[in-house]
N, C-alpha and C positions, 0 to 999 in steps of 0.2 A: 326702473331698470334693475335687475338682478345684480349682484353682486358676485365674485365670484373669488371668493380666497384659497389661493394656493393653502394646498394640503403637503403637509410635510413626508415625507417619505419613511415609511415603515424602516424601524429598525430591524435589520436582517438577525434569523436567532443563530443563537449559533453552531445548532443544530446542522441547518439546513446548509451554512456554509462551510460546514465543514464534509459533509456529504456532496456538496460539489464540486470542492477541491479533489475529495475523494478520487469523483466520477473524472476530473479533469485530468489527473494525473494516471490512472490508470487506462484512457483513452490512451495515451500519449506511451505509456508501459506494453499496453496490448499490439502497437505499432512498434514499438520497438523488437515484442518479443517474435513478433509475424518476421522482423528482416532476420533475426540472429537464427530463427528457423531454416529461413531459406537458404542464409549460408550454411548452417550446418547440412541441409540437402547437396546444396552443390558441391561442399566437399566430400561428402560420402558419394555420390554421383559417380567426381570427379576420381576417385579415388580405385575403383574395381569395374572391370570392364563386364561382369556377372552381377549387378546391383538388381534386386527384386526391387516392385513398385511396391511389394509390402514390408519392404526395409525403410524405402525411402520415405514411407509413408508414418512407418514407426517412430522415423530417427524426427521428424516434424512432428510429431506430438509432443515425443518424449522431451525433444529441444522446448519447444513452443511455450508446454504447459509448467515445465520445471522453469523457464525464466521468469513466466507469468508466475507462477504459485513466488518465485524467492522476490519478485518485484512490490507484488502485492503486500507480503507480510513487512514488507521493509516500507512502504509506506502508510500503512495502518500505524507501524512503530514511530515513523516519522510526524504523522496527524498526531497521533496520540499524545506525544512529545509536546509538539507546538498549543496543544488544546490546555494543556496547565491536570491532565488526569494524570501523570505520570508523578507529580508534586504533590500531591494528595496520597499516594501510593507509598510516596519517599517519606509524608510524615508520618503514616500509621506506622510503618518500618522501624521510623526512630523511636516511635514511643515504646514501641513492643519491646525494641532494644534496650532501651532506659530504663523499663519497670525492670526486662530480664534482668539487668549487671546490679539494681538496687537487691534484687531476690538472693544474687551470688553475693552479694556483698554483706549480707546477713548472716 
């Protein structure tokens, strides 16, 4: 009779889960920035009784994609943060600092 031993489960890289938190959060960004769009159409709508569709259509990009673009880079910043790249960054900084004030210190 065969045997059959559980296999343990692949440790996740963390790479990959960080690419999915990525894709999670900016699902969740891109829904946000489609509603703050459409508010800002209906106020501008709401607003002139002369509104072109190629206003209304303008004011939904230019909302849409500057919420998306500022949501985006604020979670790249916030991933980046939590991933431990930001600490690594903070110590080449110190060190460059340290040598610099030893050089003035000469």
């Amino acid at each position: 009779m065969p045997s059959f031993d559980p296999k343990p489960d692949p440790i996740p890289s963390p790479r990959l889960s960080t690419l999915s938190r990525f894709r999670r959060i900016m699902t969740w960004m891109a829904s946000f920035s489609i509603a703050i769009a459409a508010i800002a159409v209906l106020l501008v709508a709401r607003g002139d009784q002369g509104v072109h569709i190629h206003m209304l259509i303008a004011t939904a990009l230019g909302v849409g994609l500057t919420v998306l673009l500022a949501t985006g880079l604020m979670s790249l910043v916030f991933l980046s943060s939590s991933s431990g790249h930001d600490d690594a960054a903070g110590q080449a900084t110190d060190a460059t600092r340290d040598a610099r004030d030893e050089d003035d210190d000469q």
